[in-house]
ROLUM-864036 format. One line per field, with one value per residue (C-alpha): residue number from 0; x, y, z. Coordinates in steps of 0.02 Angstrom, whole numbers, plus 50000, padded with zeros to 5 digits. Layout:
<pts>
k <- (NUM,...)
x <- (X,...)
y <- (Y,...)
z <- (Z,...)
</pts>
This chain:
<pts>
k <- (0,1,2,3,4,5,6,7,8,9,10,11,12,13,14,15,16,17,18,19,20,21,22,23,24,25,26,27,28,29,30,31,32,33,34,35,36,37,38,39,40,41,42,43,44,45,46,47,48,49,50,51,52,53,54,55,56,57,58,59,60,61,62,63,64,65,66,67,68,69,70,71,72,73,74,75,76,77,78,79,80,81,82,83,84,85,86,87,88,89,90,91,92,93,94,95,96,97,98,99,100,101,102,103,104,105,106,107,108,109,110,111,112,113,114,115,116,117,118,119,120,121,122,123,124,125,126,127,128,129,130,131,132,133,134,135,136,137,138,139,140,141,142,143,144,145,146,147,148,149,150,151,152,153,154,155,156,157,158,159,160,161,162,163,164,165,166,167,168,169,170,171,172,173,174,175,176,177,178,179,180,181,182,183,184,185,186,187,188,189,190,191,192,193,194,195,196,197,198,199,200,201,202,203,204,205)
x <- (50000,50066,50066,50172,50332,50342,50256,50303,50135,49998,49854,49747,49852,49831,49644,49613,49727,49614,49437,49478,49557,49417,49296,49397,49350,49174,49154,49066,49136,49029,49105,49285,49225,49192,49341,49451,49360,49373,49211,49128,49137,49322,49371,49284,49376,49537,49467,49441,49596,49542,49617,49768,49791,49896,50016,49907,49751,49835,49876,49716,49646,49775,49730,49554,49591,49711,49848,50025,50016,50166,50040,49963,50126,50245,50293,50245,50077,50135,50058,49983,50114,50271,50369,50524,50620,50776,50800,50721,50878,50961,51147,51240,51416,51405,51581,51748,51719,51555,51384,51207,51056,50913,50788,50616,50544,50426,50247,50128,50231,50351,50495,50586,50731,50825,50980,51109,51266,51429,51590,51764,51873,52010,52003,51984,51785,51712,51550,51525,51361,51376,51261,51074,50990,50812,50783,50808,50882,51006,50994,51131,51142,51305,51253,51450,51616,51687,51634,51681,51575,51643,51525,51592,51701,51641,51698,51611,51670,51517,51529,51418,51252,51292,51202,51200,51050,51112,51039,51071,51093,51276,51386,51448,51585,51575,51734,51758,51872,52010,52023,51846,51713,51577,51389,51275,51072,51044,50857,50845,50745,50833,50870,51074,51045,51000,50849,50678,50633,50801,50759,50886,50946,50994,51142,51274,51416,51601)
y <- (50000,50189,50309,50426,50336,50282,50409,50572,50659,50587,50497,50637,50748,50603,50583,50770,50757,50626,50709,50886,50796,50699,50865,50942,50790,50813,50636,50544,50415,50301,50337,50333,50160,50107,50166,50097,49930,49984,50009,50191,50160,50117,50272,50388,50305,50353,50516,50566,50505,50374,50230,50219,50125,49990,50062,49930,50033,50220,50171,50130,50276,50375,50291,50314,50512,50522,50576,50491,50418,50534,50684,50608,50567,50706,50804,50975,50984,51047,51185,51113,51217,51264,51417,51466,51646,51678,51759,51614,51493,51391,51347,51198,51135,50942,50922,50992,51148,51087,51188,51117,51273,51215,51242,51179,51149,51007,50983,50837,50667,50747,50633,50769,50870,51007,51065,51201,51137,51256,51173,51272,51265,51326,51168,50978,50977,50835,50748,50576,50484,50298,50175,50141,49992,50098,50141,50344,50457,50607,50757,50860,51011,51122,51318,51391,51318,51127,50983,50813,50666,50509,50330,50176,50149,50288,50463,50623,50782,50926,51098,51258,51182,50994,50911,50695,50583,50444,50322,50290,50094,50173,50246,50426,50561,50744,50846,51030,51058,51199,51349,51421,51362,51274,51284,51141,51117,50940,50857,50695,50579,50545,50685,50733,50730,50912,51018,50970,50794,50728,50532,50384,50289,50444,50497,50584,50676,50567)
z <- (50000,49959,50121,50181,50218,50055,49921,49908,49972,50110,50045,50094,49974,49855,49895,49859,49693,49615,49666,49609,49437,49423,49435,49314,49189,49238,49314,49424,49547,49443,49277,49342,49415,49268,49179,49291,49373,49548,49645,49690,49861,49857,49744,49880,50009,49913,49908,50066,50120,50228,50111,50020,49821,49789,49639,49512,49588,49562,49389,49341,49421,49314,49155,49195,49212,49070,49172,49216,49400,49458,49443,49606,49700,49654,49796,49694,49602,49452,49324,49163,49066,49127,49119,49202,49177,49148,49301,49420,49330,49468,49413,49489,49460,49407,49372,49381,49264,49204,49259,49232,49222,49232,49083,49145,49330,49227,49195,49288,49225,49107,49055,48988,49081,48980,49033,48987,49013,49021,48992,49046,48920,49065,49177,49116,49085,49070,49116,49112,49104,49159,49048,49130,49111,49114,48936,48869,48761,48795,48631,48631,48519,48527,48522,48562,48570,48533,48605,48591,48625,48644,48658,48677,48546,48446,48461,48381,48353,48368,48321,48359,48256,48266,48348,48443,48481,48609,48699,48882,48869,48808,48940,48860,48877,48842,48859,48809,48634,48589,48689,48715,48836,48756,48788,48737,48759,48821,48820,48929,48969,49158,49275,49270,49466,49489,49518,49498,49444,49518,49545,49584,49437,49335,49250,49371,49337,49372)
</pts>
C-alpha cells in the first residue's frame, strides 16, 4: 500500500489530487468506476483520504483520468504548462568545470529534463554519464564552442550547430574542445541529478 513513508505526498494529498482531477474531467465516481474497474465506494475512500491504492490501483485511476500516476505522487503539484524565467535559473556545478542550468521545473509526468550545460574550456571539463539499464535518450545540440562526445568505441566531434541523439543503454563522455568554453542544450529523458525531477537511477556527473 502507498502512504506517507513511502510516496512522496499523504494519501489525503493524494485523495484530494484525484477528486479535484476527476471534477475537472466532469466525472462521476461512477464513471471513473467504470473506467478503471474499481468500485465507487472504494474510489471515495481514496478520496477522502481514509484509504490508500495499491500502485496497480493508482495506475488505473490515472489511466482512467488520462493523466500519468506521478501527477498524484509528486511532491509539487505541478502547472499544466510550465514556464520558468531567465531570472528564476538555478545553476549547479556537476563536474569539475562543468555547470548544469536548469531549463524547465517540469509539467505533471514529464519525462523530459533540459539542461544548459557550460563546459570550461580553462580546467579539464568533462562529464560523464555511466550507461542505465532503464531505457532513454540524451539530445545534445552544441550552440558555442567545441565539444567532443565520445560513446563507447565511437567518438564524435560537434561543432556550434551539430548536433547527437544517444541512447542511455551506452555509457557517454563529453569533454570541452580547443580553447573556448563550450555551451550545449541537452534534452533527457533521466534527470542529470539536479533540480527538479532529480530521481535515483539517473545519469550523474564522474
Amino acid at each position: 500500500m502507498m502512504d506517507g513513508s513511502t510516496s512522496m505526498v499523504d494519501i489525503s494529498e493524494l485523495g484530494r489530487r484525484i477528486r479535484k482531477l476527476r471534477l475537472e474531467h466532469r466525472l462521476t465516481l461512477k464513471q471513473v468506476e467504470q473506467a478503471s474497474g474499481l468500485s465507487a465506494t472504494h474510489l471515495s475512500e481514496i478520496e477522502r483520504g481514509r484509504t490508500s491504492p495499491t500502485i496497480g490501483a493508482l495506475t488505473r485511476i490515472a489511466r482512467a483520468l488520462s493523466r500519468d500516476a506521478s501527477y498524484f505522487i509528486e511532491s509539487e503539484e505541478r502547472a499544466e504548462v510550465g514556464q520558468l524565467s531567465r531570472e528564476s535559473r538555478r545553476s549547479v556545478a556537476l563536474a569539475n568545470g562543468v555547470t548544469a542550468e536548469v531549463l524547465t521545473e517540469g509539467i505533471p509526468g514529464s519525462r523530459v529534463f533540459a539542461y544548459r550545460l557550460i563546459f570550461d574550456a580553462k580546467s579539464d571539463a568533462i562529464l560523464e554519464l555511466e550507461a542505465q539499464e532503464l531505457p532513454g535518450d540524451a539530445f545534445y545540440l552544441v550552440r558555442e564552442g567545441e565539444l567532443s562526445a565520445e560513446v563507447e568505441d565511437t567518438r564524435l566531434e560537434l561543432r556550434p550547430g551539430d548536433s547527437a541523439q544517444v541512447s542511455f543503454d551506452k555509457g557517454h563522455r563529453l569533454r570541452a574542445l580547443g580553447s573556448d568554453s563550450a555551451e550545449v542544450i541537452a534534452v533527457l529523458t533521466r534527470p542529470l541529478g539536479v533540480g527538479p525531477g532529480t530521481t535515483d537511477g539517473g545519469p550523474r556527473p564522474s
